[in-house]
TORLO-60443 format. One line per field, with one value per residue (C-alpha): x, y, z; chain; residue in one letter; residue number from 1. Coordinates in Angstrom, 1 decimal, decimal comma, always signed. Example, Ala and Ser with C-alpha at 12.3 -4.5 7.8 and 13.67 -1.06 7.14 Angstrom:
x: (+12,3_+13,7)
y: (-4,5_-1,1)
z: (+7,8_+7,1)
chain: (A_A)
res: (A_S)
n: (1_2)
This chain:
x: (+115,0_+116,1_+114,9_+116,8_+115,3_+118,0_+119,5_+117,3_+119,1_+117,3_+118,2_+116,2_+117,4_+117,9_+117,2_+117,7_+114,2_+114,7_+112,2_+112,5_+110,7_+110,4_+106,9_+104,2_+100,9_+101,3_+104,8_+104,7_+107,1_+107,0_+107,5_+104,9_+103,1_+107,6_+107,7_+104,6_+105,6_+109,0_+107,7_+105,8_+108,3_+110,3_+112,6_+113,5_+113,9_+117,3_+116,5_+114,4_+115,7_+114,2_+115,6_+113,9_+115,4_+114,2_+114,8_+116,3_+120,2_+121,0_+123,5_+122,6_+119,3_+119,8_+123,2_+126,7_+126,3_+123,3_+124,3_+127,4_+125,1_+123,6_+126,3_+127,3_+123,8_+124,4_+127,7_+126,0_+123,3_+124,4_+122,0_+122,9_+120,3_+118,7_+115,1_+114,2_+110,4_+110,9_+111,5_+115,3_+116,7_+119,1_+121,9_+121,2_+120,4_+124,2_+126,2_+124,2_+125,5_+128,5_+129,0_+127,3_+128,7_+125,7_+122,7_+120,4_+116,7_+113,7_+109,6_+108,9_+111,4_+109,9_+106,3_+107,5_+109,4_+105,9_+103,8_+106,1_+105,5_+102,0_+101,3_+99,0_+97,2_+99,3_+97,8_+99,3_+102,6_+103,0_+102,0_+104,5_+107,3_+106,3_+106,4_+110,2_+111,6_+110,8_+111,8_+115,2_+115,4_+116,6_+118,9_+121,5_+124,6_+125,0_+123,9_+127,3_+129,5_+131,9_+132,3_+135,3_+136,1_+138,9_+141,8_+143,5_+146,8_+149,2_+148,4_+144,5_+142,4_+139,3_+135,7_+132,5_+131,6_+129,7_+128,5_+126,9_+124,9_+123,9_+123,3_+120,9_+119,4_+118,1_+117,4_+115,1_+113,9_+112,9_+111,3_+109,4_+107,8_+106,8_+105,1_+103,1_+102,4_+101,0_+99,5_+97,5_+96,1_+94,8_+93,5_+91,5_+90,2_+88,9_+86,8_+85,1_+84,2_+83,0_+81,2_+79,6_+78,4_+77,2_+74,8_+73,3_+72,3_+74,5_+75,4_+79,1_+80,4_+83,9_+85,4_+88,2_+90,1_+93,6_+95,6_+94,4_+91,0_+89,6_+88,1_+88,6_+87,1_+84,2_+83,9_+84,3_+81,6_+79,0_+79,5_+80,8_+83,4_+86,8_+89,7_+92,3_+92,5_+94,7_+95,8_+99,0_+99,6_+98,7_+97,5_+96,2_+96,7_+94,4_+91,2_+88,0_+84,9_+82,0_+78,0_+76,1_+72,3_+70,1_+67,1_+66,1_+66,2_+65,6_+68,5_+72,4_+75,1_+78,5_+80,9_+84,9_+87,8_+90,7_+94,2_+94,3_+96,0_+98,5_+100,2_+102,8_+101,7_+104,2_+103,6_+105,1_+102,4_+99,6_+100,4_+101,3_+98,2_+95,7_+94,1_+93,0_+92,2_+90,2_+87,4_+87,2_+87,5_+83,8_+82,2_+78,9_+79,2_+82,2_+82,5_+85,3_+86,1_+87,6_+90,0_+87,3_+90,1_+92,9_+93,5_+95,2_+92,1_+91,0_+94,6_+93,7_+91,1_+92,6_+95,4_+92,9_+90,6_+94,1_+94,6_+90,9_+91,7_+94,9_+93,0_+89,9_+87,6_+86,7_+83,4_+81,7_+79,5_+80,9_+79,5_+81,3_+81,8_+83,5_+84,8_+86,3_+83,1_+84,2_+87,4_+86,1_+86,2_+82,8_+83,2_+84,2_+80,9_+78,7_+75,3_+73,8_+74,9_+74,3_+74,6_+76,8_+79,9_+81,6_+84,5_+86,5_+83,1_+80,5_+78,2_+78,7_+76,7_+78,1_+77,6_+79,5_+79,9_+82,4_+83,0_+84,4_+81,3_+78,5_+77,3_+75,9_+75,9_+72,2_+71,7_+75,0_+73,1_+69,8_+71,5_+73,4_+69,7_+68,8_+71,3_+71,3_+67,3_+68,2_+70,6_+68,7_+65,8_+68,0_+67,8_+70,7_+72,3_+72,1_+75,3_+75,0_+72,9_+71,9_+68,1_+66,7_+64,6_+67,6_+69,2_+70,6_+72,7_+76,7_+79,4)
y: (+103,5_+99,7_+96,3_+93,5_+89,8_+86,9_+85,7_+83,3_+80,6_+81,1_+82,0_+85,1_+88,6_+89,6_+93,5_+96,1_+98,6_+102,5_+105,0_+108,5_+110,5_+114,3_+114,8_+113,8_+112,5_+109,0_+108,3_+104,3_+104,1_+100,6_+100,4_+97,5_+98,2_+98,1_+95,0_+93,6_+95,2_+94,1_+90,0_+90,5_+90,8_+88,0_+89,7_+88,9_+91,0_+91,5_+94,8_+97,5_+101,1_+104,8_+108,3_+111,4_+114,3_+118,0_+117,6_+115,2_+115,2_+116,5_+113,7_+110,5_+111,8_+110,4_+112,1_+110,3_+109,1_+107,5_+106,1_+104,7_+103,5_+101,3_+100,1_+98,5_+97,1_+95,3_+93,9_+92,4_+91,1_+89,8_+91,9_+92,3_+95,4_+98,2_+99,7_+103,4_+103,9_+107,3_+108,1_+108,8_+111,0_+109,3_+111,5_+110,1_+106,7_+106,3_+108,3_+105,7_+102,7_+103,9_+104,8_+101,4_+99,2_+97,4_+98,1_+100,8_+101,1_+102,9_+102,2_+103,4_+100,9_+98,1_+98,5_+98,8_+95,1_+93,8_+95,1_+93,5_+90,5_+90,1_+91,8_+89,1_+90,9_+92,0_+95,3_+94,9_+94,2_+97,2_+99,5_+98,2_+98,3_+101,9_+102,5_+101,5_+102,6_+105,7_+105,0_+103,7_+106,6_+108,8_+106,4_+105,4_+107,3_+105,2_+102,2_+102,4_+104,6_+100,6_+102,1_+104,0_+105,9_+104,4_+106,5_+107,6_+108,6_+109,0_+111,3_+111,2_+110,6_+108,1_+108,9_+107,3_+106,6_+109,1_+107,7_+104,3_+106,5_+108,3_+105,4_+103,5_+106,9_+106,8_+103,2_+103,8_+106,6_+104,6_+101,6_+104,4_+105,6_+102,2_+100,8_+104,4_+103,8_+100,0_+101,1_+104,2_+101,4_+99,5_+102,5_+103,6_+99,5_+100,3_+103,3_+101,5_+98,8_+101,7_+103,4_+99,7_+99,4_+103,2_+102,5_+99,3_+101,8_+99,6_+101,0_+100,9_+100,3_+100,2_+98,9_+101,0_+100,9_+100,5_+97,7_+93,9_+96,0_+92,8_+94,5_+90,8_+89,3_+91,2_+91,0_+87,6_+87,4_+89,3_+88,1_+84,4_+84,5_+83,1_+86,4_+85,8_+87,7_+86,7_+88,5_+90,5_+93,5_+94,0_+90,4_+91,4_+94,3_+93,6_+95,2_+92,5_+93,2_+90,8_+91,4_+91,3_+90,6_+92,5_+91,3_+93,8_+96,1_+93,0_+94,2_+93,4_+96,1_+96,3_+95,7_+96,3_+95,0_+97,2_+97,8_+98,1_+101,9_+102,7_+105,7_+107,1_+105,2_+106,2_+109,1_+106,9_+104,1_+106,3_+107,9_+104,3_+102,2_+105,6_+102,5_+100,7_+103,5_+105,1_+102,6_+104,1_+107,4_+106,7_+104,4_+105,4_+104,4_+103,5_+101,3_+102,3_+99,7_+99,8_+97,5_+98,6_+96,2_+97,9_+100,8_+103,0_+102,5_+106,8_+107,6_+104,5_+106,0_+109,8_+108,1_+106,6_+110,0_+111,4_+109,3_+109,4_+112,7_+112,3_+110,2_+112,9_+110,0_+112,8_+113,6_+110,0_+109,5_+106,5_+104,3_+103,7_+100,2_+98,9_+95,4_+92,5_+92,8_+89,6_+90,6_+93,1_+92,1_+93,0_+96,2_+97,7_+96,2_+99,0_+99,3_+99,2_+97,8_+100,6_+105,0_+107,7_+108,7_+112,5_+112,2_+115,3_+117,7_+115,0_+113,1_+109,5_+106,1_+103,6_+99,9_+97,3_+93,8_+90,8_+89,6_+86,3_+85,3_+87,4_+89,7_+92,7_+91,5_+91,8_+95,2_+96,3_+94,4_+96,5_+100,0_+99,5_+98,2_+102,1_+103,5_+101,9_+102,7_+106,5_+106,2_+104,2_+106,9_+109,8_+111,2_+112,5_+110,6_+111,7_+113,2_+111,2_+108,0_+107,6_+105,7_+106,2_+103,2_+101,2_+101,7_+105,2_+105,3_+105,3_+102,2)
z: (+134,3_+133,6_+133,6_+131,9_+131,0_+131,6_+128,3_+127,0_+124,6_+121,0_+117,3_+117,1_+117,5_+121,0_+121,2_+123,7_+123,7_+124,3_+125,1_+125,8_+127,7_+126,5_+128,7_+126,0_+127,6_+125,4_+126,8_+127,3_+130,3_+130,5_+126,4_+126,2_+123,1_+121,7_+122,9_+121,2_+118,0_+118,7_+119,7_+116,7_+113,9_+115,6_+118,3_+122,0_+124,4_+126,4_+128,0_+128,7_+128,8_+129,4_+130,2_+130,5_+127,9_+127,7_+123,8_+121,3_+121,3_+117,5_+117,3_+119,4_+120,4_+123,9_+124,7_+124,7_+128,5_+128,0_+124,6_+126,4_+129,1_+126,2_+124,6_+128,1_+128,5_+124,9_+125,9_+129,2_+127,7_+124,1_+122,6_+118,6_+118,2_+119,5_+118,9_+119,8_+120,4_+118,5_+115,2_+114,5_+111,8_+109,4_+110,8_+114,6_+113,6_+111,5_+114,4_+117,1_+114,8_+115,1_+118,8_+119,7_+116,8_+116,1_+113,7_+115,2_+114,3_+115,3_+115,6_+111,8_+110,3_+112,9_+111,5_+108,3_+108,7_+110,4_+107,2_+105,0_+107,3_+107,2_+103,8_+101,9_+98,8_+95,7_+96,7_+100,6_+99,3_+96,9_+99,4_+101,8_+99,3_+98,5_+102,2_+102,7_+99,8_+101,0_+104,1_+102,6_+100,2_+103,1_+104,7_+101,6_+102,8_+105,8_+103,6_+101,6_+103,5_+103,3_+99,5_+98,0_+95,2_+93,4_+93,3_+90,5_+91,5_+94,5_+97,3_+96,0_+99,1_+98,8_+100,3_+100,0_+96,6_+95,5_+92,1_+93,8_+95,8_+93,1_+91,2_+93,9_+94,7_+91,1_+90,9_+94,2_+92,9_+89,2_+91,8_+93,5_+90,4_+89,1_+92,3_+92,7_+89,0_+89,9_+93,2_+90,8_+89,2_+92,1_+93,4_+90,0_+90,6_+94,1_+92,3_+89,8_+92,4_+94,9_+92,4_+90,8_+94,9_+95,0_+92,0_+93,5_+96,1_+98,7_+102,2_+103,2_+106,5_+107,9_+111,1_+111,9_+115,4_+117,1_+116,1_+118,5_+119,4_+117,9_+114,5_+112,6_+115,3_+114,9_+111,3_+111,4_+114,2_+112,1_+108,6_+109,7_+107,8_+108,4_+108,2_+109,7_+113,2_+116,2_+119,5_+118,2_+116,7_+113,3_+112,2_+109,2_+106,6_+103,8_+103,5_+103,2_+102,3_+103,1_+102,6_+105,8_+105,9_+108,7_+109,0_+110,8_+107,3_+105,5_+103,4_+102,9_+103,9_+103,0_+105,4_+105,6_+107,4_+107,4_+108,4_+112,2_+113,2_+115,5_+117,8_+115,6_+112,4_+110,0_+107,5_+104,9_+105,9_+105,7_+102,3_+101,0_+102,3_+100,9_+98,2_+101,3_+104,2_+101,1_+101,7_+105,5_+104,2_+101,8_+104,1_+104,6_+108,4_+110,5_+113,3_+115,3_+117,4_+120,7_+122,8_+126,5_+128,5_+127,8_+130,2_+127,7_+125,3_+125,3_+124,0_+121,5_+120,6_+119,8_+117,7_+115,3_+115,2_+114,2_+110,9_+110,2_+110,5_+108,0_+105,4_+105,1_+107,1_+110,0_+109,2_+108,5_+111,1_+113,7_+116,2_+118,8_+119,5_+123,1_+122,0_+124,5_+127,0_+128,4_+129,8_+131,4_+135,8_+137,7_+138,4_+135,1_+133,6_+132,3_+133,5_+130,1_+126,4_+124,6_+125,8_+124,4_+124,6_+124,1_+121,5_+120,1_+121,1_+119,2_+121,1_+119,4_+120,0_+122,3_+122,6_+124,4_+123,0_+123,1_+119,7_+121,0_+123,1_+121,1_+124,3_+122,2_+119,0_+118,8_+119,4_+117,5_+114,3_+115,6_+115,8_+112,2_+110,7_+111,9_+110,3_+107,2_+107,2_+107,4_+104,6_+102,4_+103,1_+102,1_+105,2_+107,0_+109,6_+113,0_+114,4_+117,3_+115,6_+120,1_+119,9_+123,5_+123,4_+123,1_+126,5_+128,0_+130,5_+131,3_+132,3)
chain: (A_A_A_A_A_A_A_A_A_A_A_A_A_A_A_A_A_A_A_A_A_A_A_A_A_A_A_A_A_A_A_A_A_A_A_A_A_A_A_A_A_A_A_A_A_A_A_A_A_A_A_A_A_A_A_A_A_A_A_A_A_A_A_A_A_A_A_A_A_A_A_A_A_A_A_A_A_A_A_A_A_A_A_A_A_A_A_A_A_A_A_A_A_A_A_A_A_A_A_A_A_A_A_A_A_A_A_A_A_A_A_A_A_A_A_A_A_A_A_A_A_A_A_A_A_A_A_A_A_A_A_A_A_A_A_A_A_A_A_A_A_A_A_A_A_A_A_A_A_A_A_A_A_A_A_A_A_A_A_A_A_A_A_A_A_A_A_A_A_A_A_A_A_A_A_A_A_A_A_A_A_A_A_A_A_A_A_A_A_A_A_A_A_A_A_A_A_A_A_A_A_A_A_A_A_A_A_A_A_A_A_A_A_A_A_A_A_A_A_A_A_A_A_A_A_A_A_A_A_A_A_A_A_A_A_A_A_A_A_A_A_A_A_A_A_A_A_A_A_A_A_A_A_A_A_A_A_A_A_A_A_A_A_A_A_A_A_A_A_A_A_A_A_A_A_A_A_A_A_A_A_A_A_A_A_A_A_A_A_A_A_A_A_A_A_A_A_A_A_A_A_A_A_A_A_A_A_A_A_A_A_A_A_A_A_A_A_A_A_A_A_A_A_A_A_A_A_A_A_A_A_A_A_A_A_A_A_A_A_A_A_A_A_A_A_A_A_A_A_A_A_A_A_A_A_A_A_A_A_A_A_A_A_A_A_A_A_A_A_A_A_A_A_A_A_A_A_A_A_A_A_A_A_A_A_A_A_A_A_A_A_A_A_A_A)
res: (X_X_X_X_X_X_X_X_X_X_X_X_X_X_X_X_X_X_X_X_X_X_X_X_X_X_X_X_X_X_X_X_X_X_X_X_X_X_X_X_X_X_X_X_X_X_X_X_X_X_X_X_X_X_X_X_X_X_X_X_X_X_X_X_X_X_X_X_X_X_X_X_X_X_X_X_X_X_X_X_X_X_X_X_X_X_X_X_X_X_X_X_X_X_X_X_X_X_X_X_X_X_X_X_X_X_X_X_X_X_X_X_X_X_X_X_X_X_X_X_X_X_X_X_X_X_X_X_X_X_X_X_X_X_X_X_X_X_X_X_X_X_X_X_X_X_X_X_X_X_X_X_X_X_X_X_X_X_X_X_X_X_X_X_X_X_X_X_X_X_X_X_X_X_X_X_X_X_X_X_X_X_X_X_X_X_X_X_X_X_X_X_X_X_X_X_X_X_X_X_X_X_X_X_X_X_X_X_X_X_X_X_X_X_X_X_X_X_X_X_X_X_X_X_X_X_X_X_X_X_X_X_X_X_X_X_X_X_X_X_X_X_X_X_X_X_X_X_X_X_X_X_X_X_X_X_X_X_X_X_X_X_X_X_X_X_X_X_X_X_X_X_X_X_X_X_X_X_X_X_X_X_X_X_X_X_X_X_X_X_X_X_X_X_X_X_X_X_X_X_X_X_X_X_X_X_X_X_X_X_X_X_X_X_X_X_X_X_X_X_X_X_X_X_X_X_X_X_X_X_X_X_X_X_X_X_X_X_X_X_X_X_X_X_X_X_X_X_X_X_X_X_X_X_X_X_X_X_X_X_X_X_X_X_X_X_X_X_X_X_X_X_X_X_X_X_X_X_X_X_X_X_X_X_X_X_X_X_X_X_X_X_X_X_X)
n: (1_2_3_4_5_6_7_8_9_10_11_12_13_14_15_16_17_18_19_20_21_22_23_24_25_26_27_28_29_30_31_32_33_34_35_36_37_38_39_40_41_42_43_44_45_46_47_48_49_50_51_52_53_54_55_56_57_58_59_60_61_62_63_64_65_66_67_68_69_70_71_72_73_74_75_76_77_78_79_80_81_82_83_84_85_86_87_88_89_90_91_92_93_94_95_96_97_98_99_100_101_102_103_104_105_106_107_108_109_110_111_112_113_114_115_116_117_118_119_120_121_122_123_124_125_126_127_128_129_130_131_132_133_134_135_136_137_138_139_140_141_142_143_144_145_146_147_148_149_150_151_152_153_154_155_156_157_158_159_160_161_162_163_164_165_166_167_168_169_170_171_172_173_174_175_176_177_178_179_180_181_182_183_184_185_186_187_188_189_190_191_192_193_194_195_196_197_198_199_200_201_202_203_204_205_206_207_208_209_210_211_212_213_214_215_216_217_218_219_220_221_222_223_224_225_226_227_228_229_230_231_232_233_234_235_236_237_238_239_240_241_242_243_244_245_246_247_248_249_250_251_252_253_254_255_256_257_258_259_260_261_262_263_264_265_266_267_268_269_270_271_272_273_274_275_276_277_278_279_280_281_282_283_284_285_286_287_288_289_290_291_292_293_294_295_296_297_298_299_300_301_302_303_304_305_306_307_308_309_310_311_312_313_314_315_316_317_318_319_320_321_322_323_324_325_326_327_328_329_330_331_332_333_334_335_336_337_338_339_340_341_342_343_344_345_346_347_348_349_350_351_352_353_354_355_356_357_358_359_360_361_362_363_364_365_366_367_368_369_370_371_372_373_374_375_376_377_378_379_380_381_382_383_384_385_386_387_388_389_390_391_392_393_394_395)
């Protein structure tokens, strides 16, 4: 399956996106959330291009003919790169570069470039470098393969240079160590400020959700404050923590912004940012906020039970809240704000709001004075948090 833009004069990269299809539920036939991610670090978009493969091809992970097939489209279309959907092996990635003659990468190094992009913090920025140096570490063959050993006599054969891989392999290896060594540090901060919080008997809540499901938004519409948030992918990676007053309780809870997740989110990424997905992981509470406009929002919603899953954050108790209300069209409006919903066998809270108009916002502030209530009381929270009184009923 094709589809091709018309060249469009500009100085940014002009990319060709490929997708494979090997019969996974999540397979984005239409690669739109590649393009975003792809618009988002700066690209522009020459082509579009999926096949349908029982299993990865070992060398070019699409097969020569389809490879080929690319390398055509590129020539047509002027594009300079190419960007897989899937992860590619270092092997697959240098043999592609080489059958297509043009740099070859793949959605992990694409989020990594965006995350060193948007990284604001000290803290952001270490745990992105951390992140593709050990993304790099696997990659240095083909980084110098253009180096040879100097011969030392007539008839000796050169080959790649052997002791400059060596000698970035340790130097990457050295840069590694330090930044894990600086980012131990942050992390051994974030404690002492968690546990300085835990003795002023604070409650902790985190917003957790799917990259542009409008968690900043929502932060910023609760605590009126001014982080940053936009409608793209991944507009902001550092975690901020504001207080917000319910007078309701007649009491202040914490509450966090943090990194926005995403299908596939690199291993490497979610090792790396552990200092920051650490405060999701002891939250007290965690508001795991949903794009409800986007028609692929329940496979959303799996992906970021996965890396709660990943980062030990399973078992906090969530609410789950159904943001962007207001671009919702008549007849996907729910009968009532506020019901339950079944996610991975729990019975969870539901409530619908719109962050940008305020629709909900009321009883969202209502069901998390409850909460806190039952924490600050001792008592356990109820697996399901779901307050009759409040409204029952499904969208």
């Amino acid at each position: 399956m094709l589809s091709q833009s018309a060249p469009t004069p500009t100085t940014t990269p002009s990319v060709i996106l490929v997708g494979v299809d090997f019969g996974l539920p999540h397979f984005d036939g239409e690669l739109e959330e590649l393009g975003q991610l792809a618009q988002t670090a700066g690209y522009t978009i020459a082509a579009r291009l999926t096949c349908k493969r029982k299993a990865p091809d070992p060398a070019l992970f699409v097969g020569s003919g389809k490879a080929d097939e690319i390398a055509m489209l590129a020539q047509s279309t002027g594009a300079s790169e190419v960007l897989f959907d899937q992860a590619l092996s270092p092997a697959q990635q240098r043999n592609l570069e080489r059958h297509l003659g043009m740099p070859v990468n793949d959605r992990t190094l694409l989020i990594l470039d965006i995350f060193a992009q948007r990284a604001r913090s000290h803290e952001g920025k270490l745990q992105v470098e951390l992140a593709r140096l050990q993304y790099l570490q696997t990659r240095l063959v083909r980084r110098w393969s253009h180096l040879e050993r100097q011969s030392g006599g007539i008839g000796m054969r050169g080959g790649p240079g052997e002791t400059q891989i060596e000698l970035d392999r340790r130097m990457i290896s050295e840069a590694i160590k330090r930044t894990r060594e600086r980012l131990d540090k942050v992390k051994r901060q974030r404690a002492t400020q968690r546990r300085q919080r835990e003795r002023r008997d604070a409650f902790n809540i985190s917003l957790v959700g799917y990259t542009n499901a409008g968690k900043s938004s929502l932060f910023n519409a609760l605590v009126k404050a001014r982080a940053y948030a936009a409608d793209q992918l991944f507009a902001t990676l550092d975690t901020t923590t504001r207080q917000l007053y319910l007078g309701e309780a007649g009491r202040s809870v914490s509450l966090s912004d943090t990194v926005g997740f995403i299908r596939d989110l690199p291993h490497g990424l979610v090792n790396a940012f552990a200092a920051t997905l650490q405060e999701a992981a002891d939250a007290d509470l965690l508001l795991h906020v949903v794009d409800a406009s986007n028609p692929g929002h329940l496979e959303q919603m799996a992906s970021v039970q996965q890396v709660l899953h990943d980062i030990g954050a399973a078992q906090v108790p969530q609410i789950l809240v159904f943001n962007k209300l207001d671009a919702l069209d008549a007849s996907r409006q729910p009968a009532v704000l506020v019901d339950q919903m079944e996610l991975d066998g729990h019975w969870l809270p539901r409530i619908f709001v719109s962050a940008r108009t305020g629709q909900g916002l009321p009883q969202l502030r209502a069901l998390l004075a409850e909460r806190a209530a039952a924490g600050w009381a001792g008592g356990r929270l109820p697996e399901s948090g779901f307050t009759p009184e409040i409204g029952e009923g499904g969208s």
